[in-house]
C-alpha positions as CSV (number, residue, x, y, z in Angstrom):
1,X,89.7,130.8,95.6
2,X,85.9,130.7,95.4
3,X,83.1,131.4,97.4
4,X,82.6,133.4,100.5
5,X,84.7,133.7,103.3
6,X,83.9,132.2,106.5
7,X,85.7,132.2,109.9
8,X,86.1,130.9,113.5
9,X,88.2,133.9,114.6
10,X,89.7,135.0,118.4
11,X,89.3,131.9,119.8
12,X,91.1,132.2,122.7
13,X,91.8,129.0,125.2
14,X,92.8,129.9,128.8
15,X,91.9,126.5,130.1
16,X,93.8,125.4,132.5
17,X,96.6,123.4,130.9
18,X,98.3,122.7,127.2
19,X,96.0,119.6,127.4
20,X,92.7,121.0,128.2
21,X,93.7,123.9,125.3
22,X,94.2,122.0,122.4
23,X,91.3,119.7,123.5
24,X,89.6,123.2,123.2
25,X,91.1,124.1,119.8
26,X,90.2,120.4,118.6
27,X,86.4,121.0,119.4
28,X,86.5,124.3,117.4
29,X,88.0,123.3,114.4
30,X,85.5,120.5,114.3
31,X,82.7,123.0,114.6
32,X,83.7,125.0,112.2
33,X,84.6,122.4,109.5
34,X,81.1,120.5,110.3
35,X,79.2,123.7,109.7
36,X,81.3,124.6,106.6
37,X,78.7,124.2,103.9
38,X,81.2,122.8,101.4
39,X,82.9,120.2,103.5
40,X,80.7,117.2,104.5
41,X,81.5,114.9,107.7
42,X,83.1,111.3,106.3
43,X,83.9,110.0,109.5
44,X,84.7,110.7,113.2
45,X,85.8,108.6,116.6
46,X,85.1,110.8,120.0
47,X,87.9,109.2,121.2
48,X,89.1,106.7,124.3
49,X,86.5,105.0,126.3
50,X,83.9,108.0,124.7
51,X,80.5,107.1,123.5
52,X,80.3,107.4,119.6
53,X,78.0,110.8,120.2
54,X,80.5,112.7,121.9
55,X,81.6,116.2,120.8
56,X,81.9,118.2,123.6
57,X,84.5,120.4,125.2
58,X,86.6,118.8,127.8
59,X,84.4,120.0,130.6
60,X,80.9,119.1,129.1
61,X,79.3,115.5,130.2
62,X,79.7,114.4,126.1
63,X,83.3,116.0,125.6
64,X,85.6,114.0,122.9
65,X,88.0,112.3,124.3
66,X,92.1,111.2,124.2
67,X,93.0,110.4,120.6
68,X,89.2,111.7,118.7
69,X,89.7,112.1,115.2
70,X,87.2,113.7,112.0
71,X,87.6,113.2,108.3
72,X,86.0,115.4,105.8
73,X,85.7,115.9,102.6
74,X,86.2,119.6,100.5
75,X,84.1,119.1,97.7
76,X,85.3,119.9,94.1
77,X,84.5,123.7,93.3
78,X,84.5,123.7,89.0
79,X,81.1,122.8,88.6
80,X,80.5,126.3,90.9
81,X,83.3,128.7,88.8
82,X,85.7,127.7,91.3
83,X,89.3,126.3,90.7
84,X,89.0,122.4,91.9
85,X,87.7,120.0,90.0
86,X,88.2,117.7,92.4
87,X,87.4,116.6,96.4
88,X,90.5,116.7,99.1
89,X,90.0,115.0,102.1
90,X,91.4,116.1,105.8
91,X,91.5,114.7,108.9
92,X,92.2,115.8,112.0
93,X,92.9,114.7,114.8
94,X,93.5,115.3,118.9
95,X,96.4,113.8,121.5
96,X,97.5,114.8,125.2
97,X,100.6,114.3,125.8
98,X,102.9,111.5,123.6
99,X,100.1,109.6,123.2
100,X,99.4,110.4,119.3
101,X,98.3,107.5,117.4
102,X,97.6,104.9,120.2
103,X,93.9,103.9,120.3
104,X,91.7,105.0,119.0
105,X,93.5,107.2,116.9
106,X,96.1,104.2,115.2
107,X,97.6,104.3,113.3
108,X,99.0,108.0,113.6
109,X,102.2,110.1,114.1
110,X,102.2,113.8,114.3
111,X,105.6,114.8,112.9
112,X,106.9,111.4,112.9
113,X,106.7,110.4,116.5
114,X,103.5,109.7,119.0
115,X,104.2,113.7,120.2
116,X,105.8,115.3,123.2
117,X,104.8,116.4,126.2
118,X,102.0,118.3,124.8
119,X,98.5,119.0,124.0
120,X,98.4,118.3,120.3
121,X,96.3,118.8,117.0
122,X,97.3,117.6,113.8
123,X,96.3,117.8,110.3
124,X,96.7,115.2,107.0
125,X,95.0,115.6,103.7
126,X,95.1,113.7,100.7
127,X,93.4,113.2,97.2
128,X,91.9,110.0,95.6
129,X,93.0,109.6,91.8
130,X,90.1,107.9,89.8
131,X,87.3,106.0,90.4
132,X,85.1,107.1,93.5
133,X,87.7,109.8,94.3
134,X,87.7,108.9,97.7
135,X,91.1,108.2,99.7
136,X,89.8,107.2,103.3
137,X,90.6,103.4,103.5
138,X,88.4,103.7,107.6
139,X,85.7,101.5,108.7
140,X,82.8,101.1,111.0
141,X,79.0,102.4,110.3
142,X,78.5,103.7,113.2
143,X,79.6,108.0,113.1
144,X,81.9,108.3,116.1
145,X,83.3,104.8,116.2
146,X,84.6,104.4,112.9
147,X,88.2,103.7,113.0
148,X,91.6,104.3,110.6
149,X,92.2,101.9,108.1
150,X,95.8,100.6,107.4
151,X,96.9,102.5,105.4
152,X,94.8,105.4,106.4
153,X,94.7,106.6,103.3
154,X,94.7,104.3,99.7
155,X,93.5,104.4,96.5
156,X,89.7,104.9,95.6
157,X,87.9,102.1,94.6
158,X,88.3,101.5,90.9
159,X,91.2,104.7,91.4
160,X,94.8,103.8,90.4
161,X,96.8,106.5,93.7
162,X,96.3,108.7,96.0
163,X,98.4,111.6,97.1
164,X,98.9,112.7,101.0
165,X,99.7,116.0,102.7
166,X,102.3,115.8,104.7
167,X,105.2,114.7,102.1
168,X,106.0,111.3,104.1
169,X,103.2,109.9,103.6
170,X,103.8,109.6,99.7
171,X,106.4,106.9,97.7
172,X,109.8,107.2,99.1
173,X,108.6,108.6,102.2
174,X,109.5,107.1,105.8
175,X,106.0,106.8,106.7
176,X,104.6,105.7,102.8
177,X,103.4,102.2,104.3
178,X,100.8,103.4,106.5
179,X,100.4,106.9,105.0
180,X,99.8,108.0,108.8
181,X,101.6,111.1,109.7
182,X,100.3,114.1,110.1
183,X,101.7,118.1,110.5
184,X,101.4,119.9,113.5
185,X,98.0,123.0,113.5
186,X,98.8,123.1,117.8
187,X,101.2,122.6,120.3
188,X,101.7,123.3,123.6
189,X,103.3,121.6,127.1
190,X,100.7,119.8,128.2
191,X,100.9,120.3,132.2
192,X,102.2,124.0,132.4
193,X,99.0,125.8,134.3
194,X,97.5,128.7,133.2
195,X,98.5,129.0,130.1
196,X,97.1,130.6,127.0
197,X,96.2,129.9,123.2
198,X,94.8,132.1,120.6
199,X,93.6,131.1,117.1
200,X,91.8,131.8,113.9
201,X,90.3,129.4,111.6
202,X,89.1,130.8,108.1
203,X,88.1,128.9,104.9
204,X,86.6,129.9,101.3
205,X,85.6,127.3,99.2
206,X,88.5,125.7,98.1
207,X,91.2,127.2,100.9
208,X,92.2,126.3,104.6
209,X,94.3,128.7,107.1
210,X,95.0,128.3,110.6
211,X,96.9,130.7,112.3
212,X,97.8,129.7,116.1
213,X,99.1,131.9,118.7
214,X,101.0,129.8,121.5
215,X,100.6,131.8,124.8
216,X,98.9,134.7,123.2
217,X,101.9,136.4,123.1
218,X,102.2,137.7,119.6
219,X,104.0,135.1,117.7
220,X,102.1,133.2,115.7
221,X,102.5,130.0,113.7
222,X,100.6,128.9,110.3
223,X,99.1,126.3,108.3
224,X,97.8,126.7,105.1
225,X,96.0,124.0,102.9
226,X,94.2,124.4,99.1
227,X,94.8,125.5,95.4
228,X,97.5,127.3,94.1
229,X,97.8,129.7,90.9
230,X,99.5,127.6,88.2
231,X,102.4,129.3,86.7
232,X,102.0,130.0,82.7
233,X,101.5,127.0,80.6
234,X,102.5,124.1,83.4
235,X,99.2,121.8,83.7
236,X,98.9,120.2,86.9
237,X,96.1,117.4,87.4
238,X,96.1,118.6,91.2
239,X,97.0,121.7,91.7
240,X,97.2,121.7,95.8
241,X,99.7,122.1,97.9
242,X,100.2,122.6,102.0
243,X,102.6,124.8,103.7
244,X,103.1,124.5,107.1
245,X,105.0,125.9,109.6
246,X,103.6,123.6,112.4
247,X,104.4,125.2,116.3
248,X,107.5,127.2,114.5
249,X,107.0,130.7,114.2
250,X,106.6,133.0,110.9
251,X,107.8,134.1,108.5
252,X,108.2,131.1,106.7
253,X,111.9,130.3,105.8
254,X,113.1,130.7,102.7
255,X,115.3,127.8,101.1
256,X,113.7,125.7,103.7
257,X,112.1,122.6,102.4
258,X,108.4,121.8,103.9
259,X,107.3,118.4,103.8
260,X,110.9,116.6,104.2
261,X,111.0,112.5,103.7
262,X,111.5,111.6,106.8
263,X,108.6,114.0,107.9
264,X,110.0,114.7,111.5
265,X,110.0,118.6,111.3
266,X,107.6,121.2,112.3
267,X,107.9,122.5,108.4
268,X,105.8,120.0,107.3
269,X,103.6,120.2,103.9
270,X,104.0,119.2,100.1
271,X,102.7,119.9,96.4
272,X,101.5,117.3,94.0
273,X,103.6,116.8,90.9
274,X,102.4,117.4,86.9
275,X,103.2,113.4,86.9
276,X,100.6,111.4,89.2
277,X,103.4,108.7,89.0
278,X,105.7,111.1,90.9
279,X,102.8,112.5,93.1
280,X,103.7,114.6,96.4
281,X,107.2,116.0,97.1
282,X,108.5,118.7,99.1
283,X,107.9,122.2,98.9
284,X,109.6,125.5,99.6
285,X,108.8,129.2,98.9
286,X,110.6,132.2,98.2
287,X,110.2,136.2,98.1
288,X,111.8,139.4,96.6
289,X,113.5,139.7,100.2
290,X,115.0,143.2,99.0
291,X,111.3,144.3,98.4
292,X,109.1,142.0,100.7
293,X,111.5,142.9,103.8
294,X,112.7,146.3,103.7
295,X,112.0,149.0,106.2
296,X,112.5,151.7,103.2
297,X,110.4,150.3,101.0
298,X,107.4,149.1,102.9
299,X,105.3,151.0,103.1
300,X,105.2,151.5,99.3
301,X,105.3,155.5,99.4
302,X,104.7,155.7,95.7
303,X,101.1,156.2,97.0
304,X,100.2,159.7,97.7
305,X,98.9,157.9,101.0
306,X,101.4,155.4,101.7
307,X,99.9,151.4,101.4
308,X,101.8,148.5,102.9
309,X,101.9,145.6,99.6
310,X,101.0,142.6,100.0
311,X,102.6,139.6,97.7
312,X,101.6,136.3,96.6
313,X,103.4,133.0,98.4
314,X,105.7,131.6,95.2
315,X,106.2,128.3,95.9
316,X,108.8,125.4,94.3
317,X,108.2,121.9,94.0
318,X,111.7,120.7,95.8
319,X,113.2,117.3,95.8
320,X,115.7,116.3,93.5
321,X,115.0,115.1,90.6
322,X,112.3,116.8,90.1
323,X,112.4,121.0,91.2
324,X,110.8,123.9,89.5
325,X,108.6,126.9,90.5
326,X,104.5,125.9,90.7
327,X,103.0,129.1,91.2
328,X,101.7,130.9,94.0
329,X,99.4,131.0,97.0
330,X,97.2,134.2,97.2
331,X,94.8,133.6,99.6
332,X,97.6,134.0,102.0
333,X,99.7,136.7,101.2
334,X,103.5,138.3,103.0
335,X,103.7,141.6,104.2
336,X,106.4,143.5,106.4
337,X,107.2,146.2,108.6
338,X,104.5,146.5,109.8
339,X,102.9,145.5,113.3
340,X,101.0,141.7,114.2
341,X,97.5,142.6,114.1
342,X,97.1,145.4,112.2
343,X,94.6,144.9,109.5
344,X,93.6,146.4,106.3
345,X,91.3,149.9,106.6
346,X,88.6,148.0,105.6
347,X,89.6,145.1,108.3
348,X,89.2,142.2,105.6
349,X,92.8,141.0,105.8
350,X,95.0,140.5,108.8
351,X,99.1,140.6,109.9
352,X,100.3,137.5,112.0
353,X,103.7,136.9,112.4
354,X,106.0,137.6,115.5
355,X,106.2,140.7,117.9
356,X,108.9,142.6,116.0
357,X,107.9,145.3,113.8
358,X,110.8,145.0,111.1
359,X,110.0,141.0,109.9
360,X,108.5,139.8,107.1
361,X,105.0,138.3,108.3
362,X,101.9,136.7,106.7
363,X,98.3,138.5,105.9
364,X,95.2,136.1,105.9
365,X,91.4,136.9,105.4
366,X,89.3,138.5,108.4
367,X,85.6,139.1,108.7
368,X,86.0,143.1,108.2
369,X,84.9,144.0,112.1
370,X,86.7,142.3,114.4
371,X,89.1,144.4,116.5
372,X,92.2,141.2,116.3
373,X,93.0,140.3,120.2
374,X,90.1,141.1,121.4
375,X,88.3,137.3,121.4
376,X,88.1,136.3,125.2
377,X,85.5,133.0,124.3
378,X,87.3,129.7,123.3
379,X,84.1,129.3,120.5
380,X,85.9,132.7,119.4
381,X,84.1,134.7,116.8
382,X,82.3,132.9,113.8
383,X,82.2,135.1,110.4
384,X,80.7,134.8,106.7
385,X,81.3,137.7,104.6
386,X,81.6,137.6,100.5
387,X,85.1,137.6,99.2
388,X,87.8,137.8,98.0
């Protein structure tokens, strides 16, 4: 982790329809990554029958449209103290109902398939081994017309791979050919009116986390992108890895592999091998259940006041051959037994999870003001604050 801390928090979409939401939640995760001063803009299409300047809400006379899509690129962090020596690309990308991947977002899947009957936003990143470092095989010079290439993601000129979050886009995967699917960040039934959405958005330097609310009820789901701490003496070229648990709810499941082959899951995600040859496989994570979930333990009463603990994500590269622990996340972190929402006194980490008190659930970063639930603007709340 490096940098400061920034956020698009409370953004909450009441607009109309699951379409017109995650059109919503499209159009903030664009803002926030195009203002993010350490990802720069690679490429973008507004979407059917849109002029290539659009990047509007739904309801504004320059809104993106069906199918828009953004690549950008997380620059490498080393050369500022930070853990990454290298750029990640993501894209991301916008459907309304089943429609994922026609044009102009083709080729593209969102969990193996062209979607549901929902609004939908997914997510794909990948990194460029060698050369120019960069991945994206698109076209087009004009920004907001460009289109996908095919594959959508290769290796970089004068590069020898590539590696691709979600799993199935890597060797042996179902969708290795094109390299086109992508995880689930939203989800919701497209023509069900009034419903609702809430979401946060938060990003250092080198890390990604999107935490989604489906009908603001308390029940959240979670994406998480970036570096990982390396366990004791294993080296790792890339050390990234996504964890996903798409529009499924926390906690995340133990003994549950994200990022299968066939990548037709909700748990979607990956970790890159030590071997490039062997590159992305799937991931899955673990806790000290007896401690991490336990209504005795937690809070720690040790402390003359007690303090809920928070533990690191330990996550396993899992797909035979090759399996073995990685290391852990800790810009997300588990908690439990204690209540969605709360926060830390000093409001600079967060609980989401589901509505009952006794579950393990997940802490992420927060802007150290911000009352959680109480967004009522779909541009939500925008935060920089120095971390961790």
């Amino acid at each position: 982790m490096s940098g400061q801390i920034r956020g698009k928090i409370e953004c909450f979409l009441n607009e109309g329809n699951g379409n017109n939401n995650a059109q919503a939640f499209f159009k903030s995760l664009y803002d926030f990554f195009v203002s993010h001063p350490n990802m720069t803009l690679v490429a973008r299409n507004a979407g059917s029958g849109k002029p290539a300047a659009n990047i509007g809400y739904y309801d504004a006379a320059d809104a993106f449209g069906n199918n828009c899509w953004a690549v950008f690129k997380m620059l490498a962090t080393a050369a500022g103290g930070g853990p990454r020596d290298f750029d990640y690309y993501v894209l991301i990308q916008h459907a309304t109902a089943s429609t994922f991947g026609t044009t102009p977002g083709n080729p593209g899947l969102i969990i193996g398939s062209n979607g549901s009957s929902s609004g939908t936003v997914g997510i794909a990143t990948a990194i460029g081994v060698g050369g120019d470092g960069n991945p994206w095989k698109g076209a087009g010079a004009t920004l907001g017309a460009n289109t996908k290439g095919t594959p959508v993601w290769g290796a970089p000129v004068g590069g020898s791979q590539v590696h691709v979050f979600p799993r199935s886009d890597n060797g042996g995967g179902t969708h290795s050919a094109n390299r086109e699917n992508c995880a689930y960040l939203f989800e919701q039934y497209a023509f069900t009116a009034n419903v609702k959405y809430r979401a946060h958005i938060i990003a250092d330097d080198d890390s990604i986390v999107v935490a989604t609310d489906d009908s603001d009820d308390n029940t959240y789901g979670l994406t998480y992108v970036g570096p990982y701490t390396l366990r004791q003496g294993l080296a790792v070229p890339f050390p990234l890895v996504m964890l996903s648990s798409g529009n499924s709810v926390l906690p995340f499941g133990v003994n549950t592999n994200y990022g299968p082959i066939a990548g037709n899951t909700p748990a979607e995600g990956g970790v890159v091998h030590r071997d490039n040859n062997i590159g992305v496989r799937s991931v899955f994570m673990d806790r000290l259940d007896s401690i991490v979930n336990s209504t005795t333990i937690q809070p720690n009463r040790v402390f003359p006041t007690p303090e809920f603990d928070e533990f690191p994500v330990p996550i396993y590269l899992n797909e035979s051959p090759h399996a073995g622990f990685m290391g852990q996340v800790e810009f997300i972190r588990e908690v439990a037994n204690i209540a969605t929402h709360d926060t830390s006194s000093d409001k600079k980490r967060m609980v989401v999870g589901i509505a009952t008190l006794a579950t393990v659930k997940v802490t992420i970063p927060w802007d150290g003001a911000t009352t959680p639930k109480s967004g009522i603007t779909r541009q939500g709340i925008d935060f920089v604050r120095a971390g961790p």
